[in-house]
C-alpha positions as CSV (number, residue, x, y, z in Angstrom):
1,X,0.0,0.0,0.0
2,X,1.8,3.3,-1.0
3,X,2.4,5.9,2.0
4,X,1.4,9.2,2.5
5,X,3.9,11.6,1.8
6,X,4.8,15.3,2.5
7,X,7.2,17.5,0.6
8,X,9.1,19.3,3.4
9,X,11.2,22.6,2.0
10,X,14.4,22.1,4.2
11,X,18.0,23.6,4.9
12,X,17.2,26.3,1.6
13,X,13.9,27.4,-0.2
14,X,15.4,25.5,-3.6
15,X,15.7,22.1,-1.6
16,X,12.4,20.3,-1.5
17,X,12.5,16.5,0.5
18,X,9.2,14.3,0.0
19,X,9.3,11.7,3.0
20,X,6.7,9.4,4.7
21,X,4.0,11.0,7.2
22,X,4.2,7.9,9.0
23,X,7.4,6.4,8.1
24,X,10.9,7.1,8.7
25,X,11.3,10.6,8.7
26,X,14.9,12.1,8.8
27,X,15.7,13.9,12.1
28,X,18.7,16.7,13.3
29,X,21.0,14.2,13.0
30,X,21.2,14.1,9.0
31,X,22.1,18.2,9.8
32,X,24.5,17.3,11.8
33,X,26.3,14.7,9.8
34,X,26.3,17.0,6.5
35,X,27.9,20.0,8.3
36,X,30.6,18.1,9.8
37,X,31.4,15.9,6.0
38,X,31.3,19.3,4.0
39,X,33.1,20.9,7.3
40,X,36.1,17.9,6.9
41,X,36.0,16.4,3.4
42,X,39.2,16.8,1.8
43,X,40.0,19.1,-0.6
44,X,41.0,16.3,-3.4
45,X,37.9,13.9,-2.4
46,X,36.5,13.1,-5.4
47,X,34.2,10.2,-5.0
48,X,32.3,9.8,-1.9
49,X,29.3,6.7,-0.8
50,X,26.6,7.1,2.1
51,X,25.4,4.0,3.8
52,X,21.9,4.2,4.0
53,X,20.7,7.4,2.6
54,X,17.1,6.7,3.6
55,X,15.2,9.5,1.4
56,X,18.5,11.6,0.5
57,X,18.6,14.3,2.7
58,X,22.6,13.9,3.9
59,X,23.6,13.9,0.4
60,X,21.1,16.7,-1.0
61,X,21.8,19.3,1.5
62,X,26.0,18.1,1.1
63,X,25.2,19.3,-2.1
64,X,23.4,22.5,-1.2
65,X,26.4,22.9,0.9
66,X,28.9,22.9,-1.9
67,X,30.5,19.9,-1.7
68,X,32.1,19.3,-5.0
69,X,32.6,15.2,-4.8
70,X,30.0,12.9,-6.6
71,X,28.4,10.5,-4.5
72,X,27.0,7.0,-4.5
73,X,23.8,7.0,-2.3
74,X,23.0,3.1,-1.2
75,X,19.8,2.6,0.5
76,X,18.8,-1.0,1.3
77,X,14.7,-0.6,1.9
78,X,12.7,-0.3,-1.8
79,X,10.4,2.0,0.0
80,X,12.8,4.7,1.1
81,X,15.2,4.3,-2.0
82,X,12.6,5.2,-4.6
83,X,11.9,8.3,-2.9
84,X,15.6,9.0,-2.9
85,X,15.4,8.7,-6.6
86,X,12.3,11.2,-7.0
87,X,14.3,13.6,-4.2
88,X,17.3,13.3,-6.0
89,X,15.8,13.7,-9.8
90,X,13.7,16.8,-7.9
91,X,16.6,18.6,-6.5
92,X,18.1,18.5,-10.3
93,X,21.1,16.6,-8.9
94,X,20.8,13.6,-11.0
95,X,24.9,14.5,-12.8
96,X,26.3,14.1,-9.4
97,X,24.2,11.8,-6.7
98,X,23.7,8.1,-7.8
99,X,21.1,6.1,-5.9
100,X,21.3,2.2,-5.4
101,X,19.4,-0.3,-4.5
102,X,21.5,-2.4,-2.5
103,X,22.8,-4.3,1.1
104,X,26.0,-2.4,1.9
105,X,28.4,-5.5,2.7
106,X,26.9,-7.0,-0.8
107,X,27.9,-3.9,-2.5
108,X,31.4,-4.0,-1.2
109,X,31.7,-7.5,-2.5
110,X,31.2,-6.5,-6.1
111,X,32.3,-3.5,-6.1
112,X,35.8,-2.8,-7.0
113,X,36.2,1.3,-7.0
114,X,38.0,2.8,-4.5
115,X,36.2,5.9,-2.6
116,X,38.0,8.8,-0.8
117,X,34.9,9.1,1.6
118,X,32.7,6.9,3.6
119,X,30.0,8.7,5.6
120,X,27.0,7.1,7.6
121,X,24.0,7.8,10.0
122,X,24.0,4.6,11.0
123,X,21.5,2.7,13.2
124,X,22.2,3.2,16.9
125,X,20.1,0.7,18.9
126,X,21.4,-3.0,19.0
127,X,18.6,-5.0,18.5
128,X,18.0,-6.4,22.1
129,X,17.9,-3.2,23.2
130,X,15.1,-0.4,23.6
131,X,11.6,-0.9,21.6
132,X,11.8,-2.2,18.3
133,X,9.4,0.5,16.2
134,X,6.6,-1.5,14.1
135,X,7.3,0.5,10.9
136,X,9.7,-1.2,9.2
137,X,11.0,1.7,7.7
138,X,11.9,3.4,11.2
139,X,13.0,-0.3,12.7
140,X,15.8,-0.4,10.4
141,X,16.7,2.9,10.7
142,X,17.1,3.2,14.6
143,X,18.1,-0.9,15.4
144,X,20.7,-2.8,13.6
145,X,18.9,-5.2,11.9
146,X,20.4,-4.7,8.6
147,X,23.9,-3.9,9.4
148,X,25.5,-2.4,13.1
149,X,28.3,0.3,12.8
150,X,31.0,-2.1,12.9
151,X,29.7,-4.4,10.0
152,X,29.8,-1.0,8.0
153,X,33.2,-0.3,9.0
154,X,34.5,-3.6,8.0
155,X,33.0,-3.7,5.0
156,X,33.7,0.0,4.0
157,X,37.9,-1.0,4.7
158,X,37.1,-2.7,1.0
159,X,36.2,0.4,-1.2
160,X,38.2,3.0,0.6
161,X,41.4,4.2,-0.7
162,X,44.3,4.2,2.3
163,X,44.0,7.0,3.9
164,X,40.6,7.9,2.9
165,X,37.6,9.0,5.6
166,X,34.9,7.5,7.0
167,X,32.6,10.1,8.8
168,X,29.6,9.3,10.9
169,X,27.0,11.1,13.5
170,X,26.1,9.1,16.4
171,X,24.6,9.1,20.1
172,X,27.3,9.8,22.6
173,X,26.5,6.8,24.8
174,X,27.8,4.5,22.4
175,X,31.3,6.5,21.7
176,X,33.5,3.3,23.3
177,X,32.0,1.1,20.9
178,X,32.4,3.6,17.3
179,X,36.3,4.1,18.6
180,X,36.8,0.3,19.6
181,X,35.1,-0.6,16.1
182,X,37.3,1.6,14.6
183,X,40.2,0.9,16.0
184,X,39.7,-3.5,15.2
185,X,39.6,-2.7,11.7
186,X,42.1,0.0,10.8
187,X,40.8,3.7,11.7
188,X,42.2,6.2,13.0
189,X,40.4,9.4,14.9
190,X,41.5,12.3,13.5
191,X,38.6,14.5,14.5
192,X,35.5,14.4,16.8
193,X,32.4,16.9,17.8
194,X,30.2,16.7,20.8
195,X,27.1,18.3,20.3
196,X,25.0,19.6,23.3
197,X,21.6,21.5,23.1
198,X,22.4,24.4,25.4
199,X,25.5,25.5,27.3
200,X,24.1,24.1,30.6
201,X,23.2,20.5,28.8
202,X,25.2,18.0,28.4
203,X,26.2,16.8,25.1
204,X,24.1,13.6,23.5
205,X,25.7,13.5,20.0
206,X,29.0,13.4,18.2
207,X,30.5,13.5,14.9
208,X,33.8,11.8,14.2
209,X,35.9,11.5,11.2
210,X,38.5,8.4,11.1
211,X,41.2,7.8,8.5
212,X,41.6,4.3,6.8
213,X,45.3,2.9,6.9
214,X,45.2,-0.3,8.6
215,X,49.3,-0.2,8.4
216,X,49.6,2.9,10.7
217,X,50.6,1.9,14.1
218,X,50.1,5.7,15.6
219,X,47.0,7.2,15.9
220,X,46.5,10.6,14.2
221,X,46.4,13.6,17.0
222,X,42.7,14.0,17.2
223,X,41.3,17.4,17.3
224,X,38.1,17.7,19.3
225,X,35.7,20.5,19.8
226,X,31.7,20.8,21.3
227,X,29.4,23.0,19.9
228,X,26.4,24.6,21.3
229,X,23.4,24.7,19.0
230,X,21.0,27.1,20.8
231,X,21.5,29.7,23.1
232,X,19.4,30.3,26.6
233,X,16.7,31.7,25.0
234,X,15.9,28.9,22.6
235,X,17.6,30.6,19.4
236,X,19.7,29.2,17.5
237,X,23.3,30.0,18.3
238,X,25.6,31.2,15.5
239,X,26.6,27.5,14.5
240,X,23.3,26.1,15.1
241,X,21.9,28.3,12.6
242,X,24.9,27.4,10.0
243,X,24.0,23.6,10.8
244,X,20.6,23.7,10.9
245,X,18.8,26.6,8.4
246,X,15.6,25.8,10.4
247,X,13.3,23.6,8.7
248,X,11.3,25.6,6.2
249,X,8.0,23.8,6.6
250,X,5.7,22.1,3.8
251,X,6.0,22.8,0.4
């Protein structure tokens, strides 16, 4: 049965999103995770992949952000992917964000291109743990049904050049396990964001960026920061603004 859908004018008044009313719906994170991968891509990156781009709104707004790379957006649930294509044909963005239809680890079987850039929202939940949402579209999103952080890094070490990044947003409660994951299978941290909601919260949220070379013995110096998104008041703070460009409401 086909889903109800709104088209949601986010980030800019030219980028349009059309996403389930009931479904998986994309949250701060995704604003989170493009800032920081346009904030820390390299210069040279030239080819970059998302794991799981859901309806497209990491890569779109990456875009909007101008971010130079192409990049291969793989989305494993039929559902969300062909609403990545319409987002992504919509948004006029066709010549440089390629959708597919695919599991990520069976993608990096066949796949033999190296990428310079690997970046995920990945889900967060094992599945033994919290409520497991009825929607399928928000189960896999939120638990690791279809793939856990770790299986992603693993299987990312096969399309990334040496030396090339792998960027992700995640919940701060599960930091041990991202830099333990890492660590097993070759990354390094070279930088890392906490992300609180005011200056008198704690932070909830991070962003790290780790360098492939699984024959580097020394970790990279990690530079870390935290950023505030809104001030006292409820406003957004300078770099809460520059994140988030408030959502602009229904098209």
């Amino acid at each position: 049965m086909d889903r109800e859908t709104s088209r949601n004018r986010i980030f800019s008044e030219d980028t349009i999103l059309k996403q389930s009313v009931t479904g998986y719906r994309f949250t701060s994170d995704s604003m989170l995770l493009s800032w920081f991968t346009a904030l820390n891509a390299p210069a040279t990156c030239s080819r970059a992949l998302e794991i799981g781009s859901g309806t497209g709104v990491v890569p779109i707004v990456l875009k909007r952000r101008g971010f130079r790379a192409s990049i291969d957006c793989v989305e494993i649930q039929k559902s969300l992917f062909e609403l990545l294509e319409e987002n992504i044909r919509d948004n006029s963005l066709s010549d440089s964000l390629t959708p597919i239809l695919a599991d990520f680890s069976d993608f990096c079987g066949w796949k033999h291109a190296k990428y310079d850039l690997v970046f995920t929202n990945p889900p967060y939940h094992r599945q033994t743990n919290g409520r497991v949402a009825e929607d399928s579209e928000k189960a896999v999103a939120k638990h690791e049904i279809c793939g856990s952080l770790e299986s992603f890094l693993e299987s990312a070490a096969k399309i990334l050049r040496v030396e090339g990044h792998f960027m992700l947003v995640y919940p701060l409660e599960r930091l041990q396990y991202a830099l333990s994951s890492a660590a097993k299978h070759g990354y390094h941290l070279k930088s890392i964001i906490f992300f609180r909601e005011t200056a008198k919260s704690s932070p909830s949220t991070f962003t790290a960026d780790f360098v492939f070379n699984p024959k580097k013995e020394n970790s990279y110096a990690a530079q870390s920061n935290i950023v505030t998104l809104r001030a006292e008041n409820g406003e957004y703070s300078e770099t809460g603004e520059e994140i988030m460009h408030e959502n602009r409401g229904e098209d």
